[in-house]
C-alpha positions as CSV (number, residue, x, y, z in Angstrom):
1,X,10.4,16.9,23.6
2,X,10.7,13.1,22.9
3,X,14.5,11.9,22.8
4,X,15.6,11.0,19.6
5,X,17.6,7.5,19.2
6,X,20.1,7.4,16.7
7,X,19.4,3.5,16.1
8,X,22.9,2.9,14.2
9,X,24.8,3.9,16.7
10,X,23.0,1.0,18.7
11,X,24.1,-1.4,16.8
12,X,27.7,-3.3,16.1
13,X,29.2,-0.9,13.4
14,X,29.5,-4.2,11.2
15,X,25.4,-4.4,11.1
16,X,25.5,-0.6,10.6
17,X,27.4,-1.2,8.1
18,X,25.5,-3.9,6.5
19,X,21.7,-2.6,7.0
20,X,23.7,1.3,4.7
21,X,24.9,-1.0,2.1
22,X,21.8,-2.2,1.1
23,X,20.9,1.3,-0.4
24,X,21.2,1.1,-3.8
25,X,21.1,4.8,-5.4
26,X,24.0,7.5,-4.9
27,X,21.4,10.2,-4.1
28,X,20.4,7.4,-0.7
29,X,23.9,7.7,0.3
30,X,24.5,11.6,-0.5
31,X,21.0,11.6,2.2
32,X,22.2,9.3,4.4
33,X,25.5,11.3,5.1
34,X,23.7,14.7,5.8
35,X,21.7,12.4,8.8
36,X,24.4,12.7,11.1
37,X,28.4,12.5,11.4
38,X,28.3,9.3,12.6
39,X,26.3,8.2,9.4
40,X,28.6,10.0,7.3
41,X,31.6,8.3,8.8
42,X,30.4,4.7,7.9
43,X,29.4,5.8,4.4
44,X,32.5,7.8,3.5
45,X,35.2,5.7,5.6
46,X,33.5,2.1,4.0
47,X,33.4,3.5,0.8
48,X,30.0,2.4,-0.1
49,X,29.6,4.8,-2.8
50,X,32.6,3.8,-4.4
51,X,31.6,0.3,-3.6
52,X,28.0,1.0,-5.6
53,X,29.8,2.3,-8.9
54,X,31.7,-1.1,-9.0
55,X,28.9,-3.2,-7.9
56,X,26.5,-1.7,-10.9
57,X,29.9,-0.7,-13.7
58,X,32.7,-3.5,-12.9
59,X,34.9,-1.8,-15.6
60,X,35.3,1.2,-12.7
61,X,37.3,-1.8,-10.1
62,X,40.5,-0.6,-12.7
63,X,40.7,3.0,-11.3
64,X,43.6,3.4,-8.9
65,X,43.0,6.7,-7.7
66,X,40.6,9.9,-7.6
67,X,41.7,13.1,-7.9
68,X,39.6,15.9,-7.3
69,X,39.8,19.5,-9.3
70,X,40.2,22.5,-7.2
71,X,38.9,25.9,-8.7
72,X,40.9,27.9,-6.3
73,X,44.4,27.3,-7.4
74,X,44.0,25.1,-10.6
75,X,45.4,22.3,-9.3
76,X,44.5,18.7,-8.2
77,X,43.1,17.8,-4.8
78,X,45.0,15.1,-2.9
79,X,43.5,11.7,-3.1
80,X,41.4,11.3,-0.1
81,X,37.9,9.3,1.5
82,X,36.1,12.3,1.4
83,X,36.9,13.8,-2.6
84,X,36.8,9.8,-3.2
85,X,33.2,9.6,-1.7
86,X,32.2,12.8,-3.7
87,X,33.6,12.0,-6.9
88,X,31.9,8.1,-7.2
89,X,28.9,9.7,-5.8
90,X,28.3,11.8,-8.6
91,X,30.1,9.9,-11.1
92,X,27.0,7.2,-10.8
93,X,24.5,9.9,-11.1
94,X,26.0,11.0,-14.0
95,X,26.5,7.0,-15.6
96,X,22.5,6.9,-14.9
97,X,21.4,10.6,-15.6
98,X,23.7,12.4,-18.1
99,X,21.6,12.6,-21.6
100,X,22.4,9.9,-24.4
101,X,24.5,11.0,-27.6
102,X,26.5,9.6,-30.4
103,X,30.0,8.4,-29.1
104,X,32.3,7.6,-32.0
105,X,34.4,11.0,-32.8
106,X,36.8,9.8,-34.9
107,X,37.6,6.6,-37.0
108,X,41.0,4.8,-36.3
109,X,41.7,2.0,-38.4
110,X,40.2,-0.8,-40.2
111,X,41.7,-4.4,-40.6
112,X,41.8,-4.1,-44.6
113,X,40.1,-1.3,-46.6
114,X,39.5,-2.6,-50.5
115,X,40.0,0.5,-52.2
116,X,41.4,3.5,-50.4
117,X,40.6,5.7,-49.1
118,X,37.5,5.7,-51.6
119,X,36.0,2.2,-49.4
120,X,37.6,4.0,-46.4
121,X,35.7,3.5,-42.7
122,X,35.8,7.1,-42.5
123,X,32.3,7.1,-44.7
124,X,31.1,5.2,-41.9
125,X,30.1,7.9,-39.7
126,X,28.2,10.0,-41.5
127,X,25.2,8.6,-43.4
128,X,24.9,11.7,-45.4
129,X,27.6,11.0,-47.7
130,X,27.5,10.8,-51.4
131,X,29.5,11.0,-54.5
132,X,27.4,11.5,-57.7
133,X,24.2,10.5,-56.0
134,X,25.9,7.4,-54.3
135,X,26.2,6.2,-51.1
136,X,29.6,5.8,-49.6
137,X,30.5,3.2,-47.5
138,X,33.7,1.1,-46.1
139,X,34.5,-2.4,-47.7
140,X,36.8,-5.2,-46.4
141,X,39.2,-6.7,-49.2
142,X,37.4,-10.0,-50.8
143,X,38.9,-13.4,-49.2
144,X,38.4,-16.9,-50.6
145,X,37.5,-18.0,-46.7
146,X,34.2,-17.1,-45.6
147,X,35.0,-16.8,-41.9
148,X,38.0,-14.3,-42.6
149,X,37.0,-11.8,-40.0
150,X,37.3,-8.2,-39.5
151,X,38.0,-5.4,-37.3
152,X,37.1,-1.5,-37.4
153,X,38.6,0.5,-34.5
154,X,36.8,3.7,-33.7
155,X,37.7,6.9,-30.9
156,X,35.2,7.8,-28.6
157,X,34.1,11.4,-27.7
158,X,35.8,11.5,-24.6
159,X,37.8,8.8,-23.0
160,X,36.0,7.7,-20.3
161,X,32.0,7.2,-21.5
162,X,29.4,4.4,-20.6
163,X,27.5,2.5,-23.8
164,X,24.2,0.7,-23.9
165,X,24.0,-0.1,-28.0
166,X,26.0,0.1,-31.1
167,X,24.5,0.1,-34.7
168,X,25.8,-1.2,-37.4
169,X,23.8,-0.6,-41.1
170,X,25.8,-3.3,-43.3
171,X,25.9,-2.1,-47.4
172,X,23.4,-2.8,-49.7
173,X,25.5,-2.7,-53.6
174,X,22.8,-1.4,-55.7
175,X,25.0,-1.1,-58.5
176,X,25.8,-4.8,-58.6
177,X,23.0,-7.1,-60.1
178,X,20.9,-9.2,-57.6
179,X,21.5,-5.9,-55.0
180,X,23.8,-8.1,-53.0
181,X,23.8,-7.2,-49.0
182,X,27.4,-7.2,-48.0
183,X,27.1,-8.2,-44.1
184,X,28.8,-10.7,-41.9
185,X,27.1,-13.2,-40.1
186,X,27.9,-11.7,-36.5
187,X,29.9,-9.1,-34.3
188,X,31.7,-8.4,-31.5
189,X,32.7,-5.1,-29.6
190,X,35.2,-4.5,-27.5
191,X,36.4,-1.6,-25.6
192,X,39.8,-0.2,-23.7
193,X,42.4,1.9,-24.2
194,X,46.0,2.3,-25.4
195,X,48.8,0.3,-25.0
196,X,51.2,3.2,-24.5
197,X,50.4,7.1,-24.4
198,X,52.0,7.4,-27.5
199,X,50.8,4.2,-29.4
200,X,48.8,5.9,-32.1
201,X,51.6,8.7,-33.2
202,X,50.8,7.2,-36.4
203,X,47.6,7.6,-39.3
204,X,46.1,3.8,-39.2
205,X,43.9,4.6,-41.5
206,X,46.3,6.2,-44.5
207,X,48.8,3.4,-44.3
208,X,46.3,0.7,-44.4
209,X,47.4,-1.1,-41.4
210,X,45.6,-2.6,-38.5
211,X,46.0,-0.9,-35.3
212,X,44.2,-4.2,-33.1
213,X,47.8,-5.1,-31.4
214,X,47.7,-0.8,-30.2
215,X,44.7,-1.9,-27.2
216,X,44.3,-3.5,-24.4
217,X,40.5,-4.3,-24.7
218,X,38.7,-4.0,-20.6
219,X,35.4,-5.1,-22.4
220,X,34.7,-8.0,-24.6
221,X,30.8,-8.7,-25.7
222,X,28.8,-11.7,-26.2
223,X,28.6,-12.8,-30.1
224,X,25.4,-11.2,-31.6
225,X,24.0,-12.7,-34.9
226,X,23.7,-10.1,-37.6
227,X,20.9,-10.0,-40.0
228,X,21.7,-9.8,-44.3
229,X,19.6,-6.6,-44.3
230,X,19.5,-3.2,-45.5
231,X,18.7,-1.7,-42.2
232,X,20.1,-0.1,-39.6
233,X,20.8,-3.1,-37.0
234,X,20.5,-2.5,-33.1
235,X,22.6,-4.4,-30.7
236,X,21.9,-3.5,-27.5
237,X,24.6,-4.1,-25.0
238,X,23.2,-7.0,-22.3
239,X,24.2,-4.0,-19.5
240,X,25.5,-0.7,-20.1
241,X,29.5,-0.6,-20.4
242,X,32.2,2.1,-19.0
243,X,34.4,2.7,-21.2
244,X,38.0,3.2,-20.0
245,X,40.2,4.7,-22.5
246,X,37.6,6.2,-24.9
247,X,38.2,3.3,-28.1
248,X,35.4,0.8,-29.6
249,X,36.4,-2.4,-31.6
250,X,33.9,-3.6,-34.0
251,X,34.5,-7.6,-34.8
252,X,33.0,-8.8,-37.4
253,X,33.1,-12.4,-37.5
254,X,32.6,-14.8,-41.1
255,X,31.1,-13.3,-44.1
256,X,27.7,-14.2,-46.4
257,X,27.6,-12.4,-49.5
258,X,30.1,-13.7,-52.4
259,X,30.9,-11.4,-55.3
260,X,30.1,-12.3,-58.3
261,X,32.6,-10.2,-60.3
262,X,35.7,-12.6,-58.2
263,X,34.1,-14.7,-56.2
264,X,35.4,-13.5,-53.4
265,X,33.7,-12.9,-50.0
266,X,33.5,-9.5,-48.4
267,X,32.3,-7.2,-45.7
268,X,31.0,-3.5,-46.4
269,X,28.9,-1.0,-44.0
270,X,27.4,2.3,-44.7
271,X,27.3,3.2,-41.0
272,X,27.8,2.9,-37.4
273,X,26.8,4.4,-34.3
274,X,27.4,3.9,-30.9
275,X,25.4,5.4,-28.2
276,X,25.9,6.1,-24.6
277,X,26.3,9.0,-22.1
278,X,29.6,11.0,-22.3
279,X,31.0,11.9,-19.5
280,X,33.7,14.5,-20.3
281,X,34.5,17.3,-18.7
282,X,32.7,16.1,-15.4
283,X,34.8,13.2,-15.7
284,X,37.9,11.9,-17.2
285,X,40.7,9.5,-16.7
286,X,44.7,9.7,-16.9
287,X,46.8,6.7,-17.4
288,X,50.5,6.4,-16.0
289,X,53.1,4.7,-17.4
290,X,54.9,2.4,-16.4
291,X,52.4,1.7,-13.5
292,X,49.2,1.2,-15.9
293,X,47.9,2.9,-13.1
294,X,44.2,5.3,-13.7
295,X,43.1,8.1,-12.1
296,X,39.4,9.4,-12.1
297,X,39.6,12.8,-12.6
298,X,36.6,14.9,-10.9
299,X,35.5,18.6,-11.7
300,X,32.2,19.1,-9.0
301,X,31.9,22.6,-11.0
302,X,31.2,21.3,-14.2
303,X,29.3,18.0,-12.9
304,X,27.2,20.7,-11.5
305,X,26.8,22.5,-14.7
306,X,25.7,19.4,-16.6
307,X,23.1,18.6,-13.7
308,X,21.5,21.8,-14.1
309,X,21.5,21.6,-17.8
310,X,20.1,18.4,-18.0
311,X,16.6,18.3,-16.9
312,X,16.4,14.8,-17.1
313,X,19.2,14.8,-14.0
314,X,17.0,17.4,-12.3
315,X,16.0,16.3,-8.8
316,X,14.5,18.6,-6.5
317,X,15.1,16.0,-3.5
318,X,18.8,16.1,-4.4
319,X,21.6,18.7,-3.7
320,X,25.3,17.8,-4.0
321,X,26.0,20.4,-1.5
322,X,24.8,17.2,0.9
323,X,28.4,16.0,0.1
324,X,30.7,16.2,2.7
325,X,33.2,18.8,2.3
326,X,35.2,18.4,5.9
327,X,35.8,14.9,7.1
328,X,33.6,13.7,9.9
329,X,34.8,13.4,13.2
């Protein structure tokens, strides 16, 4: 039998290093470390999976620490290389597998509402809805400025998700002569998360009050031109985003359409969208206080479930039983 050369451990463990770090795909790594212990060890110990997550989702660099769910007793594993290489290994799977949905769950709280809650941005979610045959929609009060902007805060499905688009259908008036398209000339989104845990003890949306100053926004997009048409409008994200925090800011910056019954500018959509993957219950995050610390939080049981479920994650070349479970000596 011909004697088998491990060539790695030939080389200086900084161009072992190296040559592993140029795989680009969880499942290489999740291979690499079955190879040998020795591989494992420079993929687990380096972090290079953890490394790849950041590399392809820089929102992740904010996570702190990983915690892993144990089955057995209920509890939380401690934070460690090994549960650390598991969960990032299968968190970028599931950022580049897990099937696309609708994201927004909830509505928050809009900068100005004009007539409430009957222009409320809770009739932006659901495209369906009517009263006596007519559309329902959310409207911004009328300014005299034109580049008065606006800002509609939505709550994801779960708080930690990744988005690639967000659409925005701005309102067409057809009870208004000329059929005026109420849109704004551009937008912005931005995601993050709460101030405080218990910043939004409060109903945004019934008081009429802005809820901006309640975030700390992680993600900030370029400024996309919008279009004064009665369409659903695509703006695709220039890469896909991780959300931290589970909330979406819509910006919508200078207005077109004057009324004629004031004179007054406004802003009005019929509906929005956001799609991405969620995560949830594979994945989560916890934020402490006062530390602004987060921790991933990792169940492998259910990321195994969702794999399974989800033929488009099916792949026969991959098993996450490959992850280590002992740490390599």
């Amino acid at each position: 039998m011909e004697t088998q050369i491990d060539f790695l451990q030939r080389l200086k463990p900084v161009t072992a290093l190296k040559i592993l770090a140029y795989l680009d795909d969880s499942a290489d790594f999740i291979r690499a470390s079955a190879v040998s212990r020795h591989w494992q060890n420079i993929v687990v110990s380096n972090g290079l999976s953890k490394q790849l997550c950041i590399t392809r989702f820089p929102q992740l660099a904010s996570i702190t620490r990983v915690d892993e769910v144990s089955h057995d007793n209920s509890e939380l594993s401690h934070n460690s290389v090994e549960s650390e290489h598991r969960a990032y290994a299968s968190l970028f799977r599931a950022l580049k597998t897990f099937p696309q949905t609708f994201c927004i769950a909830d509505p928050v709280s809009a900068s100005s509402t004009d007539n409430y809650p009957q222009e409320s941005i809770m009739h932006t979610l659901d495209p369906t809805d009517k009263i006596q045959h007519r559309s329902l929609y959310w409207s911004s009060t009328g300014s005299d400025d034109p580049e008065t902007p606006e800002t509609l805060i939505y709550k994801l499905t779960a708080n930690l998700c990744v988005i690639t688009e967000i659409n925005l259908h701005p309102f067409q008036a057809y009870f208004q002569s000329d059929l005026p398209i109420y849109s704004s000339k551009s937008v912005r989104f931005r995601m993050g998360h709460p101030k405080s845990l218990n910043g939004l003890d409060h109903n945004f949306m019934e008081a009429q009050e802005c809820a901006d100053d309640k975030f700390i926004w992680t993600y900030t997009s370029p400024i996309l031109p919008m279009a004064q048409e009665n369409r659903l409008q695509k703006f695709k994200l220039p890469e896909p985003v991780v959300c931290i925090g589970g909330f979406l800011q819509i910006e919508l910056l200078g207005r077109v359409q004057e009324q004629a019954l004031d004179g007054k500018y406004y802003i009005c959509l019929a509906h929005v969208q956001a799609i991405g993957r969620q995560l949830s219950p594979a994945f989560s995050v916890e934020f402490s206080e006062p530390s602004s610390g987060v921790s991933l939080k990792y169940d492998a049981v259910e990321f195994g479930l969702a794999m399974r479920n989800d033929s488009s994650g099916r792949d026969s070349s991959l098993s996450t039983s490959l992850l280590p479970v002992q740490p390599p000596s």
